[in-house]
N, C-alpha and C positions, 0 to 999 in steps of 0.2 A: 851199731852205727860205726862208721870209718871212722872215726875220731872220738872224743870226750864233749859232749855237747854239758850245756848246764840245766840243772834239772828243770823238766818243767814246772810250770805255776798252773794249774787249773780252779777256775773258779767250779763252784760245785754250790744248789740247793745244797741248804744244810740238813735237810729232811732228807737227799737222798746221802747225805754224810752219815746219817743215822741217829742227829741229833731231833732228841722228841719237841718240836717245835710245830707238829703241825696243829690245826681246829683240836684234837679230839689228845690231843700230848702223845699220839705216834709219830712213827717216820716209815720211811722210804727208804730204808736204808740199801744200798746194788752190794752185792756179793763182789762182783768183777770188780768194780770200782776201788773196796776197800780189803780186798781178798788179796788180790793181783795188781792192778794198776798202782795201787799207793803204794807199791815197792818202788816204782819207777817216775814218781811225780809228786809235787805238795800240794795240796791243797786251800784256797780260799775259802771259807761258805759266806752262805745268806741266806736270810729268810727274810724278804722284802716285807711280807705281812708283818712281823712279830717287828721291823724294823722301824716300819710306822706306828709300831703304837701300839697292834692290834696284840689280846692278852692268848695267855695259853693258859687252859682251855678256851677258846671262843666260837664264838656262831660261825655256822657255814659262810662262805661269797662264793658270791656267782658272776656269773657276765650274763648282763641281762639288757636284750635289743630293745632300747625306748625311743621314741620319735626318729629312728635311723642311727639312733648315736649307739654305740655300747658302755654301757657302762659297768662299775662293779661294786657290787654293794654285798646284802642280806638277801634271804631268796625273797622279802616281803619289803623290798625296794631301802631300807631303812638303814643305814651308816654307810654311805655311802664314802667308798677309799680310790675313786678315780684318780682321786687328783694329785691322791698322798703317792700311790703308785705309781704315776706317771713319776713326778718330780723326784721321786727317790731312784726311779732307773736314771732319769735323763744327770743328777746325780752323780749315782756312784757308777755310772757307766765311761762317765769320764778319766774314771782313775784306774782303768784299766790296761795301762800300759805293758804291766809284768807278766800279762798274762798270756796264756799259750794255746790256750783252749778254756770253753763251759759246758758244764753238765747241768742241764734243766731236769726239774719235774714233771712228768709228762701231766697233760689235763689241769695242771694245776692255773686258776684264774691269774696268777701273779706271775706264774715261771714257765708256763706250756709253750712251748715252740711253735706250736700249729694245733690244729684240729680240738681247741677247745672249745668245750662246749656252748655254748651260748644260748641262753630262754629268751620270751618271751616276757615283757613284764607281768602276762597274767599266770605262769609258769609253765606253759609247755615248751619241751627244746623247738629251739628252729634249724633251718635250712647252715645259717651261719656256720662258718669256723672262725674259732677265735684264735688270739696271740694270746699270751699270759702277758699283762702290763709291762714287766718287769723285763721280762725277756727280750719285748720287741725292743726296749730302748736299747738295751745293751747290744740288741744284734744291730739296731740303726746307728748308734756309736762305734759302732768296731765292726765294720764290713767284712776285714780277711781272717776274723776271730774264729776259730773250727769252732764250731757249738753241735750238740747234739744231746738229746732227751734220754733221762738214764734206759725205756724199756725201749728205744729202737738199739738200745747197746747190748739187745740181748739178741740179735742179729747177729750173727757172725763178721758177715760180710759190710755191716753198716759197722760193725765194732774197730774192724779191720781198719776200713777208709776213716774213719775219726781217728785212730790214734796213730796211724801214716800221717794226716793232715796237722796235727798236734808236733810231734818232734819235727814234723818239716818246719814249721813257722819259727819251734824255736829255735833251728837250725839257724834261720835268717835274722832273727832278733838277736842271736849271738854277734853271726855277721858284720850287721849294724851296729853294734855295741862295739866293736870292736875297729870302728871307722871305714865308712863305706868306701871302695876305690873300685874304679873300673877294673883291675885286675880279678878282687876279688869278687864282684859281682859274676865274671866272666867262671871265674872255677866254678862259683857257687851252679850256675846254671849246668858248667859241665860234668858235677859230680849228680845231679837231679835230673839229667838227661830222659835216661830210662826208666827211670819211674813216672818222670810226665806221659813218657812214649805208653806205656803199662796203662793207662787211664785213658790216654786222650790222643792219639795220633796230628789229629791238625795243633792242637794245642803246642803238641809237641818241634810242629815245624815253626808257626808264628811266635812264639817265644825267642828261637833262633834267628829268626827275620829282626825281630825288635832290638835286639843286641846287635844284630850286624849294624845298624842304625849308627850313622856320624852325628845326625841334626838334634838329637836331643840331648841336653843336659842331662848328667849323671844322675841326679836326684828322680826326675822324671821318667827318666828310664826305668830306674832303680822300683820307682809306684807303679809304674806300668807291669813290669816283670811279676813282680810279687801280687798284683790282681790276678796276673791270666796262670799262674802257677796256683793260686788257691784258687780257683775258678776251674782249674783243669784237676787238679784234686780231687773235687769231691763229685766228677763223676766215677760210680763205680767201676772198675776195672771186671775184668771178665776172663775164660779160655781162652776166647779168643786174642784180645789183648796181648795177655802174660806168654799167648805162644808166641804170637808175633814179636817181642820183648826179647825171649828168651833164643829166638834164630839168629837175633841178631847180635843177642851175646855168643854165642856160639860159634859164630863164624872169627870172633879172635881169636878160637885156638885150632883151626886150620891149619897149620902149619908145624903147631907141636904134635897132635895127635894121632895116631894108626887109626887106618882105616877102621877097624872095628871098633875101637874109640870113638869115633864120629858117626861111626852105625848107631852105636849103644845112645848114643847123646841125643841123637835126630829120632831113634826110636821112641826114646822117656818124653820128651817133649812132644810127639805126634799121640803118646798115649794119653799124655796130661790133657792135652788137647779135647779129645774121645771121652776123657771122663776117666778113664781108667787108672790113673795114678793122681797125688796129690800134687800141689805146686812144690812140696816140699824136694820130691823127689828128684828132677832134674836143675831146682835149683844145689841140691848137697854134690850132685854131680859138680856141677859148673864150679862149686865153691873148692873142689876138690882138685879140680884139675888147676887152677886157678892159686893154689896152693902149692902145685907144683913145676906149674910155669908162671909164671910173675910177669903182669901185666899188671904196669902201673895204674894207666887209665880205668882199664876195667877195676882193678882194684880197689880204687874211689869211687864205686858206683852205687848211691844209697841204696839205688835197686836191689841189690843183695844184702840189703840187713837194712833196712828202714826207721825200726824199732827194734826194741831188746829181745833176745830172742824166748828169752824167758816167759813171754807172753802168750808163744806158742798159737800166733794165730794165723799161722798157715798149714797146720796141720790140716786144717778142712776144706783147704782150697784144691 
């Protein structure tokens, strides 16, 4: 990162923390999560089941579609924890100010982000996708909150955009914590340029329109910004994107560079392009020349170090 951000907070299922709180006294425990990322971030947990009441070992729950409603109980309709579930996300979803980012359990009836499964009261699965109770509340309390399921974090590329989206936010909650002013909103959006640009090109321009803006109030602005910057986030970035990103990093050192300099640069980038090299490669360039011509602006540009590098996760880009 260009600066010293403060560590993030992630709230985390405590089954995929590794704690044996699930039905059967396993977990879920993510390698990456507690291998690699917990060198770079602290964790929260919860186990919303275990936090209602429910014991370890205990019986299966399921989501099971009755009269149009879903609910979630036993697979034989019997203890039923709709309501314990709901009221404990809407809850402690409220007191999630500190935080930076969530890690769900995938499939799980209380924590699954999407595509959980959902029966039939007389047991066969249906058509349905479910939310995990717990989950939805927290993600309808906390809109621009990065959330993501620990096995889509076995993605690369979904890995990637979760944990850009994560030190971006807490990028901004530093920000804020440290009193909001038009000045700083204005850096904040010009050290994030390229990385919106990297993701989302229109994003990238309406952002800038919004700031140019007199008629709003600072605070308004300030919500407006930080929607359409996590909203322009988490769509994935791509080749094509990071080439386009990366020509227009490029064209700052026009002026320092030899011609074959600018050959070699425009080459790594058209091959990153094609496939043939990593994202890593013409970004080491650009970092390098960048090192030896000193360009402030460029310099602040999260684009070139988003996260720790220690993460290693452009290696595969």
């Amino acid at each position: 990162m260009k600066e010293t951000l403060s560590k993030p907070i992630i709230g985390m299922s405590a089954c995929v923390h590794g704690e044996p709180v699930r039905y059967d006294t396993g977990h879920k425990k993510s390698d990456f999560c507690m291998s690699e990322l917990s060198k770079h971030v602290d964790y929260k947990t919860f186990c919303p089941e275990v936090a209602i009441g429910l014991p370890i070992p205990r019986p299966t729950i399921r989501q099971i579609l009755k009269d149009d409603i879903i609910h979630v109980s036993q697979p034989d309709g019997s203890g039923d924890v709709t309501k314990a579930l709901t009221e404990y996300g809407q809850k402690t979803a409220q007191k999630f100010g500190d935080l930076s980012g969530f890690i769900f359990c995938q499939k799980s009836p209380s924590c699954g982000m999407e595509r959980v499964k959902v029966y039939y009261d007389h047991g066969k699965g249906c058509k349905h996708d479910g939310v995990g109770f717990f989950a939805r509340e927290v993600m309808k309390a906390n809109p621009l909150l990065p959330c993501e399921e620990n096995g889509r974090l076995n993605d690369i590329p979904l890995r990637e955009n979760f944990i850009i989206r994560i030190f971006t936010y807490r990028h901004w909650q530093d920000m804020l914590a440290s009193g909001l002013t038009k000045h700083k909103l204005i850096t904040f959006h010009s050290e994030h340029k390229y990385l919106v640009m990297s993701h989302h090109v229109q994003s990238y321009k309406e952002l800038g329109q919004l700031l140019a803006r007199a008629d709003l109030p600072l605070e308004e602005q300030a919500d407006l910004y930080i929607l359409g910057l996590m909203t322009a986030l988490k769509k994935l970035s791509n080749r094509k994107s990071h080439s386009n990103t990366l020509m227009h990093l490029q064209g700052y050192f026009k002026k320092y560079l030899t011609p074959p300099q600018k050959q070699e640069l425009v080459e790594n980038i058209n091959q990153y392009r094609e496939g043939i090299l990593p994202l890593l490669v013409p970004l080491t360039l650009i970092n390098h020349y960048l090192r030896e011509h000193t360009e402030e602006y460029l310099s602040a540009q999260v684009y070139l170090s988003p996260y720790p590098a220690e993460l290693k996760l452009r290696y595969g880009f």
